[in-house]
N, C-alpha and C positions, 0 to 999 in steps of 0.2 A: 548511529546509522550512517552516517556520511563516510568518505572514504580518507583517508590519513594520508594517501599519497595517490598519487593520479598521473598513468605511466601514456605520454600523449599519443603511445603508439597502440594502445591495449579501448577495446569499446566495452562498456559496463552497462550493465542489463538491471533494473532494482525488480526485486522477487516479492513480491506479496507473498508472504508465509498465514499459513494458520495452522497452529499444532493441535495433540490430538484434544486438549482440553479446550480446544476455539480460542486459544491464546493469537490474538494475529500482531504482525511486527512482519519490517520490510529488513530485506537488507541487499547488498550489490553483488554481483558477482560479476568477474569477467567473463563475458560473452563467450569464451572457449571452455570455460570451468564446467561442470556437472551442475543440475539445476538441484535446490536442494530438495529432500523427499517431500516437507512439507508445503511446498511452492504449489499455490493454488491459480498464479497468472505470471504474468512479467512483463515489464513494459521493454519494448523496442529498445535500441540502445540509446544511453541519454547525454546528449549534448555535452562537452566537456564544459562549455561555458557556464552551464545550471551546475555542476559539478564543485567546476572551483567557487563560484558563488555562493555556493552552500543556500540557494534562494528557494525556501519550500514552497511556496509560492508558484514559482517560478514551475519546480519540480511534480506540484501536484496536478498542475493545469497541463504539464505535456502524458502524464501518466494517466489521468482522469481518474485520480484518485483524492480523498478527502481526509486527512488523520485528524485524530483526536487530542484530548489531553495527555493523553498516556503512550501515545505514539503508535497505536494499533489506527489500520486503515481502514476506510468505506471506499466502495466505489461512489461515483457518484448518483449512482441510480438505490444507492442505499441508503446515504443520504437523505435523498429528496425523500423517500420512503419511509426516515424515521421521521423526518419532517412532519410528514402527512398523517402518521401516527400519532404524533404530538397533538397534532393539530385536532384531533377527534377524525379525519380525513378518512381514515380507512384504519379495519379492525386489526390489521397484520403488518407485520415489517417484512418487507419482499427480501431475502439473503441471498446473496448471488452464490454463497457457497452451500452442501447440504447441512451442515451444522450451524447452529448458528452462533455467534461470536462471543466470546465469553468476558464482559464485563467487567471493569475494575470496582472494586465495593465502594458503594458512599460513604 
């Protein structure tokens, strides 16, 4: 996911994807580039300094985004949501997007 070279004159945008199987996976582009088809959000452009630190951390708190094991994203209201799910809290997972996300097997 992260970027191999980082041009300090170029602003880079990270693209929440989810393809048509609900497969979801982030990736960058430069801010001038085309977004790509299966781009469902995108965060503003991200600070070089999260960049060269490679700090997901860092990266998911300015994005407000949550990944997983497998590197697919939540937002953070999807999260809380499966949270709540877990919890017995409520009977449904809220998906911010119409499909909903398609799962790596146990």
């Amino acid at each position: 996911m992260w970027l191999t070279e980082i041009d300090p004159d170029k602003e880079y945008i990270l693209q929440l994807c989810q393809n048509d199987e609900g497969r979801r996976y982030c990736v960058f582009r430069e801010s001038e580039e085309v977004k790509s088809e299966f781009c469902v959000s995108e965060s503003p452009p991200v600070p070089h300094e999260i960049l060269k630190s490679k700090n997901i951390n860092e990266l998911c708190d300015f994005c407000n985004v949550v990944f997983g094991g497998h590197g697919e994203w939540y937002t953070e209201a999807e999260s809380e949501s499966m949270r709540n799910y877990d919890l017995g809290k409520a009977k449904v997972v809220q998906w911010s997007t119409e499909q909903a996300p398609c799962f790596a097997p146990k």
